[in-house]
MARDRENTOR-81709 format. One line per 10 residues: number of its first residue (from 1); their letters; for each residue x, y, z of N, C-alpha, C. Coordinates in Angstrom, 3 decimals. Example, Ala and Ser with C-alpha at 12.3 -4.5 7.8 and 13.67 -1.06 7.14 Angstrom:
2
1> as> 13.190:-5.690:7.800:12.300:-4.500:7.800:13.200:-3.300:7.800  12.850:-2.250:7.080:13.670:-1.060:7.140:12.900:0.030:7.870
***
This chain:
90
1> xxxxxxxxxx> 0.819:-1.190:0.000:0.000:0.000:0.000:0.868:1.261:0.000  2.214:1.553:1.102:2.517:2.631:1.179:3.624:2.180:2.049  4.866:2.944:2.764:5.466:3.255:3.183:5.280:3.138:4.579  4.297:3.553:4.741:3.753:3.657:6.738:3.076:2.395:6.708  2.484:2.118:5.801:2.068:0.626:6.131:2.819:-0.502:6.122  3.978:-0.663:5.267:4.869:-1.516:5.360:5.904:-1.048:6.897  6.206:-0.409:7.585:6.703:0.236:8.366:5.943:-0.411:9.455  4.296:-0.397:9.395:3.437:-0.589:10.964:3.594:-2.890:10.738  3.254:-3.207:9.607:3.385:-4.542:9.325:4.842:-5.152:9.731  5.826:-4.783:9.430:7.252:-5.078:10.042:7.339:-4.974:11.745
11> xxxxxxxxxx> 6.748:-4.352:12.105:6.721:-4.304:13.661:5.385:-5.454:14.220  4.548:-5.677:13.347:4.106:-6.760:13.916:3.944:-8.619:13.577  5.301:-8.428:12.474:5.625:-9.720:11.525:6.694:-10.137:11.129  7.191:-10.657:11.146:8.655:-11.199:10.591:8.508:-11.975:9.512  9.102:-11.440:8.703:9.521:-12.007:7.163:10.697:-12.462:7.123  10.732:-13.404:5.882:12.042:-14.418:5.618:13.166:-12.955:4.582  12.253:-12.524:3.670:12.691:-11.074:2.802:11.053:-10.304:2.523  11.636:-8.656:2.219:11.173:-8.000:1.716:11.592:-7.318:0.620  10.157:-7.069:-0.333:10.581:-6.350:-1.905:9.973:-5.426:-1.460  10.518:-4.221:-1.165:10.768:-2.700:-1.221:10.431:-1.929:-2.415
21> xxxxxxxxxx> 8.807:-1.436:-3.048:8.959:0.000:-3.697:9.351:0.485:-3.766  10.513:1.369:-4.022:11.169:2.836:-3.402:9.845:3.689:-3.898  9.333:3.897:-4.598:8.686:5.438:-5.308:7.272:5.005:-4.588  6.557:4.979:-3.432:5.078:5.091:-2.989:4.732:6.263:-1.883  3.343:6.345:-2.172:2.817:7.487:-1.492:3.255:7.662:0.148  2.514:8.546:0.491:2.884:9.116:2.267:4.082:8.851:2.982  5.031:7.669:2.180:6.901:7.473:2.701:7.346:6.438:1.778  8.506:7.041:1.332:8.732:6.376:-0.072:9.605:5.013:0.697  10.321:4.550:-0.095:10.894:3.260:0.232:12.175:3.283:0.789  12.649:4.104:0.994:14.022:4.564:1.206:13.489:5.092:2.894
31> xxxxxxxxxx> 13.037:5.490:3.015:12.918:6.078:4.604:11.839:5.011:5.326  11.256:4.038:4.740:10.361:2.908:4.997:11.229:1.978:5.550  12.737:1.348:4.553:13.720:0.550:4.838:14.672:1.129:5.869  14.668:2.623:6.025:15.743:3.202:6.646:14.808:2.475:8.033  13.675:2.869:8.839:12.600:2.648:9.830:12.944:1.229:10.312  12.784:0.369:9.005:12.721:-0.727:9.175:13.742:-1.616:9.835  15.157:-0.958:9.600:16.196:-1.709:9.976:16.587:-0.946:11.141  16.357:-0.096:11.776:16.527:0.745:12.513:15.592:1.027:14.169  14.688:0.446:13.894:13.514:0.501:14.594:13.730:-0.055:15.631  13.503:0.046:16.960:13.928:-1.372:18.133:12.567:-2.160:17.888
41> xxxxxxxxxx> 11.544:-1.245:17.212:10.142:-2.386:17.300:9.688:-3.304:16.084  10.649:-2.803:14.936:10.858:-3.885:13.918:11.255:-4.906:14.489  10.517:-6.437:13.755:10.629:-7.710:13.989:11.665:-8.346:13.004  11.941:-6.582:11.925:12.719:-7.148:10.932:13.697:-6.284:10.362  15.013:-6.174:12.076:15.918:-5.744:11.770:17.179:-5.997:10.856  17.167:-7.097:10.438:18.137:-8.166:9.908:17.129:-8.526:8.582  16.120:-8.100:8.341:15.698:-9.127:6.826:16.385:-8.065:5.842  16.841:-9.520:5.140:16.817:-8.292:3.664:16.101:-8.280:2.942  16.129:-6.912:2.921:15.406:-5.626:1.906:15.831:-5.825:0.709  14.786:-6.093:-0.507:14.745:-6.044:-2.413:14.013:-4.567:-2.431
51> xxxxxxxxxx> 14.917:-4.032:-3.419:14.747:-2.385:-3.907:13.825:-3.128:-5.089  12.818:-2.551:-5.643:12.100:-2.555:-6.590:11.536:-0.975:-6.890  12.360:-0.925:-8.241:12.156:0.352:-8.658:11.625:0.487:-10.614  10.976:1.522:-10.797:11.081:1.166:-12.678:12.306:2.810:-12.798  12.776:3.374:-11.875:14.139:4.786:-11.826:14.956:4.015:-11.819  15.585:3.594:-12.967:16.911:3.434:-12.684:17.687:4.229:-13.461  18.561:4.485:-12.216:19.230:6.266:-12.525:20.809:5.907:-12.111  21.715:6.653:-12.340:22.488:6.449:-12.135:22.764:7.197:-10.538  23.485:6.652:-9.741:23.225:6.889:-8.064:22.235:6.249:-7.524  21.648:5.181:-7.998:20.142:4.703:-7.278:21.099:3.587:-6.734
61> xxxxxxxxxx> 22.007:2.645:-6.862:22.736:1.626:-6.477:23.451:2.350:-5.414  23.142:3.866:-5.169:24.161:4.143:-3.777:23.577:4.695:-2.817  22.187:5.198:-3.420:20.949:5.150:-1.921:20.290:4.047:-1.735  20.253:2.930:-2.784:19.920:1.442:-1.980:20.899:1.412:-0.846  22.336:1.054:-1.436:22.971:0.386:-0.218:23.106:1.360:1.226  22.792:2.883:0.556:23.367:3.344:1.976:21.856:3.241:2.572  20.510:2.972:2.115:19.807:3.134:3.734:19.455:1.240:4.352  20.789:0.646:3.017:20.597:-0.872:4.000:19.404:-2.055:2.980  18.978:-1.292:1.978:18.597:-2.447:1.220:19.556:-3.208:0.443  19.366:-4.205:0.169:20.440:-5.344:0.051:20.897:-5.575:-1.568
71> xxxxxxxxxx> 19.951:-5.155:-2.781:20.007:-5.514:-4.106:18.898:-4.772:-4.772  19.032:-4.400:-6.158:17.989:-3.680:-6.538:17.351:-5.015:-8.089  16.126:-4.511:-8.209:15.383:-5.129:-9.216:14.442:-4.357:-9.894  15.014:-3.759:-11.151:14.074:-3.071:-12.352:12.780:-3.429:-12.349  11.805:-2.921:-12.617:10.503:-2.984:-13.026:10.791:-2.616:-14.709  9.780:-3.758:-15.174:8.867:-4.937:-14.857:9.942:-6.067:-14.608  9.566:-6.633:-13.589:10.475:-7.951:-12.861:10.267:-8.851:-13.417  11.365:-9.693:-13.799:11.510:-10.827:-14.794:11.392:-12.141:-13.035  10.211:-12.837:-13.474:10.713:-14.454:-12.717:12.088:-14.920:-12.434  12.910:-15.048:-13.245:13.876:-15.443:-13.135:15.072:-14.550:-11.811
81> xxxxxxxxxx> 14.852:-12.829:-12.255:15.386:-12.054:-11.287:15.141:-12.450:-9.900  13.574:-12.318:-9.458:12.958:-12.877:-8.815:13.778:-14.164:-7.627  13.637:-15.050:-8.987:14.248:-16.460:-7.785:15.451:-16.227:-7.836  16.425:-15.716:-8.893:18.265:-15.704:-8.212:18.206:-14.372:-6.889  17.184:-13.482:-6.989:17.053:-12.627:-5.377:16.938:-13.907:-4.132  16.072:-14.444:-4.818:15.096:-15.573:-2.954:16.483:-16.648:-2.817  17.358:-16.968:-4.053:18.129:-17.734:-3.950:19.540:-17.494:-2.886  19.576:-15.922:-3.337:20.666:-15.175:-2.798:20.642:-14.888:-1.586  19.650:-14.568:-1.391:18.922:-13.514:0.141:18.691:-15.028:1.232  18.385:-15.903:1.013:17.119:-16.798:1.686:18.515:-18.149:1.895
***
């Protein structure tokens, strides 16, 4: 849905990984993941974070890693990207 909602769901769930929007409404993905790993009430200080973006810009591979997401993945996401992420991460 959004940014604050992925933010309130991490504090009451633990995931194996998360795929990260960066570009959504009321808190983009970048200050969602920053929350997330940061939080004492995240359940999911340690998951890694998938950047899913259709910006790919040059500098986007250096605000993934600096707020702690783990790998980025272009939109539209190929299956295959997909499982070498769950393969990598998991």
């Amino acid at each position: 849905e959004d940014g604050v909602v992925a933010v309130e769901k991490c504090r009451e769930d633990k995931y194996d990984l998360i795929f990260m929007d960066c570009h959504m409404p009321r808190m983009d993905g970048y200050e969602a993941t920053r929350r997330i790993l940061s939080e004492e009430a995240s359940l999911n200080r340690d998951t890694p974070i998938i950047a899913l973006t259709a910006n790919v810009e040059v500098g986007n591979d250096e605000e993934i890693r600096r707020v702690g997401m783990r790998t980025l993945l272009s939109k539209p996401v190929k299956m295959k990207d997909v499982t070498n992420v769950i393969a990598a991460h998991l």
